[in-house]
N, C-alpha and C positions, 0 to 999 in steps of 0.2 A: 504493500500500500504506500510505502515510503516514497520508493521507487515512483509510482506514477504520480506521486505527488510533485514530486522533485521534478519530472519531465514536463508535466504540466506548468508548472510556474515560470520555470526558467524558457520553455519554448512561450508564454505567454510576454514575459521580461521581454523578449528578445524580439515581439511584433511590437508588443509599443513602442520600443525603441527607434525601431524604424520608423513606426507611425508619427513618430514624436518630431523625428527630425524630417521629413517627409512635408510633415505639417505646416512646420517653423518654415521652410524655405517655401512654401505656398501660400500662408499668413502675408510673408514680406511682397509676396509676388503682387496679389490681390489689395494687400494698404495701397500699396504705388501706384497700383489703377484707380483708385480713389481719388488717388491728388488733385486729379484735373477739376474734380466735382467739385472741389472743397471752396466753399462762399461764408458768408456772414451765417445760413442757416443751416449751413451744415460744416462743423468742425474738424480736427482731426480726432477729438475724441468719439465724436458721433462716427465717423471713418471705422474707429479701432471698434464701437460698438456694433458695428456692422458685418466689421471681418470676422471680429471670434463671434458673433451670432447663427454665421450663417457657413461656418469653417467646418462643423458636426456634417454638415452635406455635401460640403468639398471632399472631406477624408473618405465619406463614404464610398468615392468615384473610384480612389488608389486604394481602399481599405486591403481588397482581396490580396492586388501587389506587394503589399506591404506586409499580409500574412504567408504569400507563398515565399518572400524572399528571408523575411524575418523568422520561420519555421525554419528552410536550410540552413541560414546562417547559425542559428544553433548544433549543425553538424560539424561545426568547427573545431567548438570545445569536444577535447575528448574526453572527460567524466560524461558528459550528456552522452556520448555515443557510445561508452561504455554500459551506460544504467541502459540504453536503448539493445546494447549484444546482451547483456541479461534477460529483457524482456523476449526478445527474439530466440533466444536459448530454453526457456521456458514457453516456447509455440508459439507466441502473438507474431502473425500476421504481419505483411507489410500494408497490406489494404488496410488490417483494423488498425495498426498504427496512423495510418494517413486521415481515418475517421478520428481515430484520439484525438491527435493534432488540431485537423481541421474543422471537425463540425460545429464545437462550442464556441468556437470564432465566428463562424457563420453562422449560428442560429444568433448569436448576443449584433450580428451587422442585421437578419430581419427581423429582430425584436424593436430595435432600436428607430429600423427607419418606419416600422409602422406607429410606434406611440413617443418618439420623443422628435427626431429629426424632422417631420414635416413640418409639424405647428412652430416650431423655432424657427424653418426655414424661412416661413413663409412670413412670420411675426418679423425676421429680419427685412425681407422685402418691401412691407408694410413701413417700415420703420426710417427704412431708406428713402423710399418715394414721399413721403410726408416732410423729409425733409432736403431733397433736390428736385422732386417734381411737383409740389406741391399744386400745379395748374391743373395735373390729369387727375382728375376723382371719380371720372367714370370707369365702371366695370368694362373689360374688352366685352364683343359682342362676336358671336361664331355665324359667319354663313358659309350655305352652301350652293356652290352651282351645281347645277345637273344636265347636263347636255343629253341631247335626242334628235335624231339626223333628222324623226318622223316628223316629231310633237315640236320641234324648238327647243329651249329651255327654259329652265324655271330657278328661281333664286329664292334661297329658303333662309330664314333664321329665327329665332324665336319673338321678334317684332314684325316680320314682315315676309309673305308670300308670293310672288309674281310669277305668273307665267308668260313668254313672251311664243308666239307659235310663229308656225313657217311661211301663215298668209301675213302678218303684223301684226296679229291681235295678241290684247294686254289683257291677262285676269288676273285680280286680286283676290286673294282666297287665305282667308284666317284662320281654316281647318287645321292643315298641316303646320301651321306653329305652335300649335300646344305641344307636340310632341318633342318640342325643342325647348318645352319649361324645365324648370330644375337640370338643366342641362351642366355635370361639374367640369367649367372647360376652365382649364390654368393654363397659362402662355409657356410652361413646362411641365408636363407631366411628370419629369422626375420627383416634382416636388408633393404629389399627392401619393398619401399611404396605400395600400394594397387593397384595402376594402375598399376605397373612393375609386381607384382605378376599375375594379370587377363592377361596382355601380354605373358605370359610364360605357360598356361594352355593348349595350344593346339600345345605346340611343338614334334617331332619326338621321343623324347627321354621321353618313357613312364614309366619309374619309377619316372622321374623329372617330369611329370605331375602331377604324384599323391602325391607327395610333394606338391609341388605347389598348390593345391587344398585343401591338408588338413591344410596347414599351412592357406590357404585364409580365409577356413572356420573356422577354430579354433580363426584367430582375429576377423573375424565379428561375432562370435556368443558367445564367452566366457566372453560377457560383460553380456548377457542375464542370466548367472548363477551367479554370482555376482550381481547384480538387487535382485534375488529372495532369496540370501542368504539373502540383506540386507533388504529385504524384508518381509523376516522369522523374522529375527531377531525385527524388526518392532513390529509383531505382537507378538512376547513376553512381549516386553516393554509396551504393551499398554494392554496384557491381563493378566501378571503379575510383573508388575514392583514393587508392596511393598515387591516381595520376593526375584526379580533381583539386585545386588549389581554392583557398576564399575566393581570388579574384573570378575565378571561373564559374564560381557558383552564383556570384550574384551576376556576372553576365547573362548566365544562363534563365537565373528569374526574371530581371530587371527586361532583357531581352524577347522571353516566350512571352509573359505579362502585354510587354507593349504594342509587340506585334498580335496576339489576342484581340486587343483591347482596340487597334486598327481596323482588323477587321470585322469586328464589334459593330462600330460604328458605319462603316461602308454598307454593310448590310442593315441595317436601320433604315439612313439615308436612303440604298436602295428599294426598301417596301415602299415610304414614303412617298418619295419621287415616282417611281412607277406603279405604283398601284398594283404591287407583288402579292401574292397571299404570307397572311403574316405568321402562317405555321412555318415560314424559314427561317424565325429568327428563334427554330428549334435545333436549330445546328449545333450548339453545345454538345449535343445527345450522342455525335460522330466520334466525340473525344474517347467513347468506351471502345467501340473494336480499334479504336488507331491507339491507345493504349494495350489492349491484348496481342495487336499486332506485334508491335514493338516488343513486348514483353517475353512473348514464345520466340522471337530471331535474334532479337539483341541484348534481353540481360536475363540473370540469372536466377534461378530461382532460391 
């Protein structure tokens, strides 16, 4: 019990660490975009109350990076990698190791963004515009166009209905904007929790669906690829670690992480942009057989 205790804390020691400094050099990045704003109503101290309010949803972006890199780097020390050949000598797994590791990391990153990080995010945004935009008070407003080669098109949002057809006629129709009431549209969906998002999936307004869906999918499942990076990674340390160095190890997270997290985003963009189905942003899921790939050709059991 020692033993896992001891692994536990020191692989936890060893992501903050990362996260900590990770954090610091992103804090100073984000002050300094600030500056320009900075006027009579808005200070630099209103600046710093902005950075660290709204910094808990910044980290969240890097958090995974910083636990895949910050777990390896704990293969460094060799007491840790000792207590870890005890565990491995008495049967534990190198998958149930990688769940040790990594799920209480991940359940405390979706614990967090559902009940603490959004209302703070969003309380920092609040907090910001009130004091450099203070002119815009209106809520954004969502429409939609709909194009139809037959019918013409029609322009929808929850104030206003048009339809415009292929002879030139105009009809105004206040049917279809109910369905766009209580409509939860945020100008970034990153920033609403996991229930607000699954509430927003089957509204009128069918390009905001498919937002809504691929952004859902893209947080519940792009933890799954992160798991099998650090996972990959795992299985190098342990099938060649007398030729692995620190520097090579963090090239190797710092490196799989970002290139990930590229094309992360490309695919996002692309549902977006093209109006792709947004079960592609289930690609994470590919990580499992290119993990067993690898695993039966290239390292050891």
């Amino acid at each position: 019990m020692k033993v896992y205790r001891y692994i536990f804390f020191k692989a936890l020691l060893s992501v903050l660490g990362v996260t900590l400094i990770i954090s610091l050099i992103d804090i100073s990045f984000n002050f300094f975009s600030q500056i320009e704003d900075i006027s009579s109503s808005y200070s630099f101290s209103d600046a710093l109350v902005f950075v660290f309010m709204s910094q808990p949803f910044r980290t969240r972006e890097f958090l995974y990076l910083c636990v895949v890199v910050g777990l390896l780097a704990t293969f460094i020390d060799q007491r840790f990698l000792r207590s870890i050949n005890v565990l491995r000598q008495a049967g534990l797994k190198k998958f149930n190791l990688a769940l040790l590791l990594f799920f209480p990391l991940a359940l405390i990153n979706f614990s967090t963004f559902e009940f603490l990080v959004p209302d703070l995010t969003k309380g920092a945004f609040e907090f910001r515009k009130s004091k450099v935009e203070s002119s815009s008070k209106e809520p954004p407003t969502v429409i939609e166009i709909k194009g139809d080669t037959q019918n013409g098109f029609q322009i929808v949002s929850e104030k206003v209905h048009v339809r415009f057809g292929t002879d030139g006629s105009v009809e105004n129709d206040s049917q279809e904007t109910e369905n766009f009431k209580n409509l939860n549209f945020n100008t970034n969906l990153k920033y609403l929790t996991f229930s607000e998002l699954y509430e927003s999936t089957n509204t009128a307004f069918e390009n905001f669906n498919l937002v809504v869906k691929t952004e859902l999918l893209r947080r519940s499942l792009n933890f799954i690829s992160y798991f099998f990076i650090f996972l990959i990674g795992l299985e190098i340390l342990f099938s060649f670690n007398k030729a692995l160095n620190a520097n090579r190890i963090f090239v190797y997270g710092f490196g799989a992480c970002l290139f990930y997290s590229f094309i992360e985003k490309m695919i996002v963009d692309s549902i977006d942009v093209f109006s792709l189905p947004y079960l592609i942003q289930a690609f994470p899921i590919l990580f499992i057989p290119i993990y067993i790939l690898l695993r039966r050709r290239y390292f050891f059991n």
